[in-house]
GUGU-403362 format. One record per atom (N, C-alpha, C): x, y, z; residue in three letters. Coordinates in steps of 0.001 Angstrom, whole numbers, plus 500000, padded with zeros to 6 digits. Layout:
<recs>
XYZALA ...
</recs>
This chain:
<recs>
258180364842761893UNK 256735364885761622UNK 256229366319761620UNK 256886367339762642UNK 256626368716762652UNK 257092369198761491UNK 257904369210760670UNK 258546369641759835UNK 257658369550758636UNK 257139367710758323UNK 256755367595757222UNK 255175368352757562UNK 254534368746758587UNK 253074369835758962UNK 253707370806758601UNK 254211371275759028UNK 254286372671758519UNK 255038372623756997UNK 255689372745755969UNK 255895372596754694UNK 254582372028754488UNK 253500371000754945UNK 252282371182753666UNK 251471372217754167UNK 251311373025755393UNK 250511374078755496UNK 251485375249754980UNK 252343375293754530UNK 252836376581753612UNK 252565376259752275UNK 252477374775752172UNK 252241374566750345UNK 250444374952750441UNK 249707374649751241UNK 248658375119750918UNK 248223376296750740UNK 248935377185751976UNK 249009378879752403UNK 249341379113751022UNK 250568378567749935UNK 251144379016749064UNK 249985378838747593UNK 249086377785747555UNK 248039377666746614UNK 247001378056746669UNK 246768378645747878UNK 245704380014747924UNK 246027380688747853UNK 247220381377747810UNK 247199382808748238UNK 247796382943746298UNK 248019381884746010UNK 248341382024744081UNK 247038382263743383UNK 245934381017744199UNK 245096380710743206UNK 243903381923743331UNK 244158382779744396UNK 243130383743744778UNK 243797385339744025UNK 244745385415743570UNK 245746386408743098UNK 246008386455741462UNK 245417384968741131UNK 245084384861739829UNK 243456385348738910UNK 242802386007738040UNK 241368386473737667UNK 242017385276736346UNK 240701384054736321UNK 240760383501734937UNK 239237384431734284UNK 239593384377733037UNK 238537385066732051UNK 238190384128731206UNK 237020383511730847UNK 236617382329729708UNK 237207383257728713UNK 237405382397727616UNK 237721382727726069UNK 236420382106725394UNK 235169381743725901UNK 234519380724724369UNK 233576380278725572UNK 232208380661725165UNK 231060380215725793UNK 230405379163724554UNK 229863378235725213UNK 229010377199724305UNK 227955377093724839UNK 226670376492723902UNK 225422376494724412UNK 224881375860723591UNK 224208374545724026UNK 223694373599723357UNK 221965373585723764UNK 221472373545722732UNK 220026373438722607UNK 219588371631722891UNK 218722371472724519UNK 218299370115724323UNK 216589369836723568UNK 216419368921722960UNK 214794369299722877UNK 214107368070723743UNK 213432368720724437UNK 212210367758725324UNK 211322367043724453UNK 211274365982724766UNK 210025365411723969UNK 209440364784724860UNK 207899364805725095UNK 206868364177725969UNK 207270362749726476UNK 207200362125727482UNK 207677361048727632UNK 206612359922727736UNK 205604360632728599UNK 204160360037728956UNK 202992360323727665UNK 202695358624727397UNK 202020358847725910UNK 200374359230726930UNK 199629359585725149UNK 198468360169725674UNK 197517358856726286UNK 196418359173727448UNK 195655358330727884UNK 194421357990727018UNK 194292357537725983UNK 193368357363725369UNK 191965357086726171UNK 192010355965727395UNK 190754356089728042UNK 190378357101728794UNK 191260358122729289UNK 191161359230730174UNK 190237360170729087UNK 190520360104727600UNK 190406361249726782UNK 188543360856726796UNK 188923359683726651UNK 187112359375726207UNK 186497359579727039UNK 187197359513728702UNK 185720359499729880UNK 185904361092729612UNK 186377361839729158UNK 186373363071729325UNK 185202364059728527UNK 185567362822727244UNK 185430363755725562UNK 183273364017725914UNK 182926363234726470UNK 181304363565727159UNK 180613364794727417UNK 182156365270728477UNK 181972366275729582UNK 182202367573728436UNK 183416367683727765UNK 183915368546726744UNK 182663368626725631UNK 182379367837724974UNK 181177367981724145UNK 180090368597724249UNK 179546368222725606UNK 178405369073726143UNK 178367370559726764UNK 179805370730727357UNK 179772372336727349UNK 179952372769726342UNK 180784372303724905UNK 180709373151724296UNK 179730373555723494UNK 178788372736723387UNK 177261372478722905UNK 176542373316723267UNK 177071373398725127UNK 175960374552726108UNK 176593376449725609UNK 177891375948725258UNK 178439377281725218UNK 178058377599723978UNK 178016376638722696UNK 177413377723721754UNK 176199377842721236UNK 175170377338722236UNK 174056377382721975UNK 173607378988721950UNK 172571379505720944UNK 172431380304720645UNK 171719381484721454UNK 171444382566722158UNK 170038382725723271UNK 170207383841722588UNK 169978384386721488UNK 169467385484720981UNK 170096386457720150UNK 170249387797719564UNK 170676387979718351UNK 170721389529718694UNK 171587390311718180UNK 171728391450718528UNK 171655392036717040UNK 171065393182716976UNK 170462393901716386UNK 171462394982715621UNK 172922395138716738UNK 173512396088715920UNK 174682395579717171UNK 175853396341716269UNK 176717395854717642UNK 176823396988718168UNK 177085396205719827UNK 177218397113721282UNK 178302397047721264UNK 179120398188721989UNK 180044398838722237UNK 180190399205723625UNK 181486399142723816UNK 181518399512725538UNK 182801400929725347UNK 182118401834726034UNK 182636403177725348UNK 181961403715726839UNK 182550405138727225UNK 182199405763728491UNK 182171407225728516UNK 180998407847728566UNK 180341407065729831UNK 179281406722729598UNK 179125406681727745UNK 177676406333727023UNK 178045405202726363UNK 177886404063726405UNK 178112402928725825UNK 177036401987725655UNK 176918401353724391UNK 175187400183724034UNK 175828399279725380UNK 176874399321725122UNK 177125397843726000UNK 177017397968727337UNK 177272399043727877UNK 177160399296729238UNK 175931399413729528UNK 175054399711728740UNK 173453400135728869UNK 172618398750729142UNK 173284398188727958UNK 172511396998727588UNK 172706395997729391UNK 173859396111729459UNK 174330395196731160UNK 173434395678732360UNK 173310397419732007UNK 172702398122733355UNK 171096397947733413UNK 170549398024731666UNK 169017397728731405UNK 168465396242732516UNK 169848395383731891UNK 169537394100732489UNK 169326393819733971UNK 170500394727734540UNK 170135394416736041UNK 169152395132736434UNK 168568396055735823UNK 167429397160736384UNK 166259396273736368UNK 166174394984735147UNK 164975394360735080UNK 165051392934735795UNK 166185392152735800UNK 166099391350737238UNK 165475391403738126UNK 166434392721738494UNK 166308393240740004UNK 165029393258740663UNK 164200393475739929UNK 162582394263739583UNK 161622392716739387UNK 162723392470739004UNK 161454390655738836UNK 162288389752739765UNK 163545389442740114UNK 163678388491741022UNK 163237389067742317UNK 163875390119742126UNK 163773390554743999UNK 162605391225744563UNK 161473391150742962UNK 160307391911743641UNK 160214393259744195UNK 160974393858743653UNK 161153395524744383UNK 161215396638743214UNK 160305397297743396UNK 160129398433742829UNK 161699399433742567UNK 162686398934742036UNK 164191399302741574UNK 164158400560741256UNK 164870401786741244UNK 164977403101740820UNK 166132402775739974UNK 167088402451740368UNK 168280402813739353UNK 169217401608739398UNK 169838401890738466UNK 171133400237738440UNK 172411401210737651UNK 173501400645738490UNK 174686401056738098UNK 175781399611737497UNK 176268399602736605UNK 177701398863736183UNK 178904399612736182UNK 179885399289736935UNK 181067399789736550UNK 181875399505735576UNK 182673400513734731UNK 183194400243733904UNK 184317398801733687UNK 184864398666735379UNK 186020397271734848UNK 185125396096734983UNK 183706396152735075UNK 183016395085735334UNK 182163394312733864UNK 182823395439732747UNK 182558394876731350UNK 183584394266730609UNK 183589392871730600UNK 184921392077730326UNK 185128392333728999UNK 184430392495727673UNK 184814392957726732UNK 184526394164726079UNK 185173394119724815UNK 184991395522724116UNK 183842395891723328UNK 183032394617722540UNK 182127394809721975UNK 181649393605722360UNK 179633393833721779UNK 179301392548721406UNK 178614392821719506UNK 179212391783719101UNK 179393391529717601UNK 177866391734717164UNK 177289392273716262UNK 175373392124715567UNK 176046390390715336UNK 174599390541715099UNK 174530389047715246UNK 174038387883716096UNK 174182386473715875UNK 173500385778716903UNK 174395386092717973UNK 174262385590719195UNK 174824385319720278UNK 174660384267721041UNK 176063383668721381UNK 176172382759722470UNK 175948382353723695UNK 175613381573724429UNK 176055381122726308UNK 176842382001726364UNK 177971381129725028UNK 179709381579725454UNK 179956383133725504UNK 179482383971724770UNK 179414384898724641UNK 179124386078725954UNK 177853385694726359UNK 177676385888727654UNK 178482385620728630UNK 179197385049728494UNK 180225384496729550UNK 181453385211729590UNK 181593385852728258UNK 183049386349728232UNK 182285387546728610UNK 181239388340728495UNK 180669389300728695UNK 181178389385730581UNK 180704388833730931UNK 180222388490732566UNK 180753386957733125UNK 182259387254733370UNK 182335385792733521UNK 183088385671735014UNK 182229386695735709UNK 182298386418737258UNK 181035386006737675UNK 181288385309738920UNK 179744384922739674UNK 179381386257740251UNK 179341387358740161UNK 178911388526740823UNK 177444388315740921UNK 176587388718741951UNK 175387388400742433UNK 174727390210742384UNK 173581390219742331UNK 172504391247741630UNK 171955392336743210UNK 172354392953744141UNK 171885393131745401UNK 171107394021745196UNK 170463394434746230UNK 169904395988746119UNK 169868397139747600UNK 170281397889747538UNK 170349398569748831UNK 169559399880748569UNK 168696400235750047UNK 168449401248750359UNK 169069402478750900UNK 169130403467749534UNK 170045404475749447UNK 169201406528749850UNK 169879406705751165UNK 169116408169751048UNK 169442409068749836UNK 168418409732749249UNK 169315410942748217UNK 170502410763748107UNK 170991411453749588UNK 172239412110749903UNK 173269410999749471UNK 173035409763749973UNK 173786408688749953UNK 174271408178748379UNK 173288408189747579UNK 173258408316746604UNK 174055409448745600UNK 173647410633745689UNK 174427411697745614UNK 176104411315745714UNK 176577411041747006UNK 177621410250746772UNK 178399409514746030UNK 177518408424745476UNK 177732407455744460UNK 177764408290743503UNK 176530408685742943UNK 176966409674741218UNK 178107410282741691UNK 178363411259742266UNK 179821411938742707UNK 180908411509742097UNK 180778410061743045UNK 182029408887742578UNK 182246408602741205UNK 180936408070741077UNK 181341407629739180UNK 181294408831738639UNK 181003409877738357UNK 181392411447737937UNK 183441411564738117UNK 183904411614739310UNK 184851411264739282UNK 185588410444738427UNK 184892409616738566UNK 185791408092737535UNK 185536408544735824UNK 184686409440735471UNK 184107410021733932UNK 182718409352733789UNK 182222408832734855UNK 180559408248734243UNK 180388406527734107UNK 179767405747734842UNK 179743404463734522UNK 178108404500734005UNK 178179403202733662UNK 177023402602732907UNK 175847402922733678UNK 174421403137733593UNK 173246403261734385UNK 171872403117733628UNK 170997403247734300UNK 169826403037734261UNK 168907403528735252UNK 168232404234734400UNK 166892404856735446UNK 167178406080735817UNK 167990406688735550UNK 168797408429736138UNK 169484408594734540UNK 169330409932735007UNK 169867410802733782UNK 171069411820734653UNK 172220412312734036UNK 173008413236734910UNK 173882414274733944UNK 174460414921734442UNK 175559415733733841UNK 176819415488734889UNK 177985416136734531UNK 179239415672735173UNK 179981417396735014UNK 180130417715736180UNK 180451419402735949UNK 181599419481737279UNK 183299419307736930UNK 183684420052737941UNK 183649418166738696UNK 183976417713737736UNK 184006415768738476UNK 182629415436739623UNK 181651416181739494UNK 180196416071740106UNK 179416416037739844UNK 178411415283739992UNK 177308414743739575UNK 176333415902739680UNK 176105416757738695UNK 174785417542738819UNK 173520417105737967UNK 172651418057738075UNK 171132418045736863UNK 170689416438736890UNK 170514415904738068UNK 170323414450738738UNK 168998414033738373UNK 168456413501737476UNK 167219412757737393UNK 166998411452737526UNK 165576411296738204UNK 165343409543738249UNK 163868409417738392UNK 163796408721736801UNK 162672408999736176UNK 161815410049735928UNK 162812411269735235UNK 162013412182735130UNK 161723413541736575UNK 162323412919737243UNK 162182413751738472UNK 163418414130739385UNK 163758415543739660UNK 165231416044740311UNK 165402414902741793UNK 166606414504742177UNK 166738414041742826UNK 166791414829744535UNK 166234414186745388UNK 165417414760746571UNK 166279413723747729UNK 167211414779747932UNK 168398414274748956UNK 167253413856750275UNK 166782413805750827UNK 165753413366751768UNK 165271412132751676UNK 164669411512750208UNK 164214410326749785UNK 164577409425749780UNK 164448407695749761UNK 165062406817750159UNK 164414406276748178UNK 166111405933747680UNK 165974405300746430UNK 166089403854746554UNK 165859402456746102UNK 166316401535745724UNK 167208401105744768UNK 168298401013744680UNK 169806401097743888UNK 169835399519743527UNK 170948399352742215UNK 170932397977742304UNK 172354397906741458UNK 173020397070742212UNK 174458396859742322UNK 174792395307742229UNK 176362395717741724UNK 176887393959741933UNK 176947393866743145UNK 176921392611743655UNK 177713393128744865UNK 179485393632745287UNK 179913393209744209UNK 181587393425744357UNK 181458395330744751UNK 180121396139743484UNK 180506397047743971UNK 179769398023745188UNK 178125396944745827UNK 177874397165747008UNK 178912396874748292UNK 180128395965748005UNK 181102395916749247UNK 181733396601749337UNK 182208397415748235UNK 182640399042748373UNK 183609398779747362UNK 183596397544746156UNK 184625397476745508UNK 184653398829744158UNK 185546398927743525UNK 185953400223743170UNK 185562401761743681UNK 186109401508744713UNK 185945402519745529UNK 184882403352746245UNK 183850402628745866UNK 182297402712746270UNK 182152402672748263UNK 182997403593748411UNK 182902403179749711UNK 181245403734750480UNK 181018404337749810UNK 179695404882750557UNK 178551403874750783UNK 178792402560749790UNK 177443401843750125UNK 178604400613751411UNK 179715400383751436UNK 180005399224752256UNK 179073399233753350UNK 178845399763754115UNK 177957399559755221UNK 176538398892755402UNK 176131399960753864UNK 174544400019753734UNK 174413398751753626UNK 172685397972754294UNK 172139396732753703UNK 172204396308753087UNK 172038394932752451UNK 171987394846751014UNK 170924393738751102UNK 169741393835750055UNK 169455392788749461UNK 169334391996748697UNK 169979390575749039UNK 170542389457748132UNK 169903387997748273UNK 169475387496747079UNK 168833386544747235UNK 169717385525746233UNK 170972386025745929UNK 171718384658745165UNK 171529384385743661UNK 171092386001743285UNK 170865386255741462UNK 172200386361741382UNK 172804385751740185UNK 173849386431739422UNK 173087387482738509UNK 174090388263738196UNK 174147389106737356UNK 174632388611735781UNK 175267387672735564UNK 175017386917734566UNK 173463386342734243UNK 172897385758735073UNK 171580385128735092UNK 170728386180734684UNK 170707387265734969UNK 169660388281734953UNK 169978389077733518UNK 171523389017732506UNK 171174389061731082UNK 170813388011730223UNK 170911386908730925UNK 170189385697730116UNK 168537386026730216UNK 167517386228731911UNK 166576386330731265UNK 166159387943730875UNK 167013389079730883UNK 166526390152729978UNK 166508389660728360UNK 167771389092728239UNK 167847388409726600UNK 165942387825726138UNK 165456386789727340UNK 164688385915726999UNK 163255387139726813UNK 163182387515727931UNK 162216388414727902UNK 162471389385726894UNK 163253390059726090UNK 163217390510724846UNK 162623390348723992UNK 163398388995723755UNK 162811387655722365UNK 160994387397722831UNK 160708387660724029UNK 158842386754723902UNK 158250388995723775UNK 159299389552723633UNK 158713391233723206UNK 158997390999721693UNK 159589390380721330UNK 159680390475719748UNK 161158391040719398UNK 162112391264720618UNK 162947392656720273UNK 164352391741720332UNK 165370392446719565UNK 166698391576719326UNK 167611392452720879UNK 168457391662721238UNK 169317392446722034UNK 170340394006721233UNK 169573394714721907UNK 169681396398721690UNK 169798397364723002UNK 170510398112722625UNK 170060399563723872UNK 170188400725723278UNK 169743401610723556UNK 169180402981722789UNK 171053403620723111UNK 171212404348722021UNK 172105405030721806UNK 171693406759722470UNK 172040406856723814UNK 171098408103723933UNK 172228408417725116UNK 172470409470725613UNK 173117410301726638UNK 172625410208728088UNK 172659409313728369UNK 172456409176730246UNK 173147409824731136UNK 174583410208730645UNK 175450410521731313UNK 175919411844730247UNK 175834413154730606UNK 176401414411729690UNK 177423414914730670UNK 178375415744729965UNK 179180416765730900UNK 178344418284730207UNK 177990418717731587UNK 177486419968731135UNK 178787421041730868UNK 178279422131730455UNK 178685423214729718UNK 179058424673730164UNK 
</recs>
């Protein structure tokens, strides 16, 4: 019985130590294409309780809210389109929140597209424009504090604004106006921000701290009613093609 153990543990010792001493190499790979086909047919009653819900947004989405005059462009650090977003929150701001607003900033990654087309315009449109819930805040900013901020977006080449005029010299915000008047590091401005970038998002760290006041405007909401309030001015959605933002010389 010892005899026949040991002869099969050498025949095994002997087929590993072959089969591990041997390299096989394929000669001929194959590869067969399967095709899937759906297995689960469509729910016809699922489609209909649905087809209601689908109909009516898309109804809501291409309903028309107004007409642009020329097309906007989102271009930096002078852009219709950036203007047109910053005009909007400057006039929200000013009618929801009741506050005498100095200035409104948009950041540049906060304009989801490249243009908006002349022409009518959509819900939908608006939506691809602004199709975060970002909310409309406003914080009380010293000069200085402020100063800061232009700094920043000077740095970045200039974001969108309203209500200030600037130059960019040396990545800094100089020749600072708001409304017409040099900016007075002492003074307390009213600013008006998303909030993504009152929490200090793109790098806005200077306002994280500061207050904010928020009453639950989107910033979507507030170019729907600049749009509306346009249209009862007579005026198509436009923004002046003009230099808010220069690099001086």
């Amino acid at each position: 019985m010892m005899g026949v153990r040991v002869r099969f543990v050498f025949f095994l010792s002997t087929f590993f130590f072959l089969s591990c001493s041997h390299v096989f190499v394929p000669v001929q790979n194959e590869y067969i294409n399967y095709r899937i086909e759906p297995t689960v047919p469509r729910d016809s009653s699922m489609h209909a309780m649905l087809r209601p819900y689908r109909d009516s947004i898309e109804s809501t989405m291409n309903e028309v809210v107004g007409r642009a005059s020329a097309t906007l462009e989102k271009k930096q650090p002078n852009g219709s389109l950036g203007f047109f977003m910053a005009d909007a929150m400057l006039f929200g701001a000013r009618e929801k929140l009741g506050l005498p607003v100095h200035v409104s900033f948009v950041n540049n990654g906060g304009i989801r597209i490249q243009q908006l087309p002349k022409g009518d315009v959509t819900r939908g449109k608006i939506f691809e424009l602004m199709p975060f819930d970002n909310l409309v805040v406003v914080q009380e900013l010293k000069g200085s504090e402020l100063q800061q901020l232009l700094d920043h977006t000077a740095s970045r080449g200039g974001w969108p604004l309203a209500g200030l005029t600037m130059e960019i010299k040396d990545k800094k915000a100089v020749n600072v106006l708001i409304n017409g008047a040099p900016l007075d590091p002492a003074r307390t401005y009213l600013v008006a921000n998303s909030d993504y970038v009152a929490n200090g998002g793109d790098d806005a760290n200077v306002l994280r701290n500061i207050p904010q006041k928020n009453v639950g405007y989107l910033l979507r909401d507030a170019i729907f009613d600049y749009i509306r309030h346009l249209k009862l001015q007579g005026q198509d959605i436009t923004a002046k093609e003009e230099n808010r933002v220069s690099h001086a010389q």
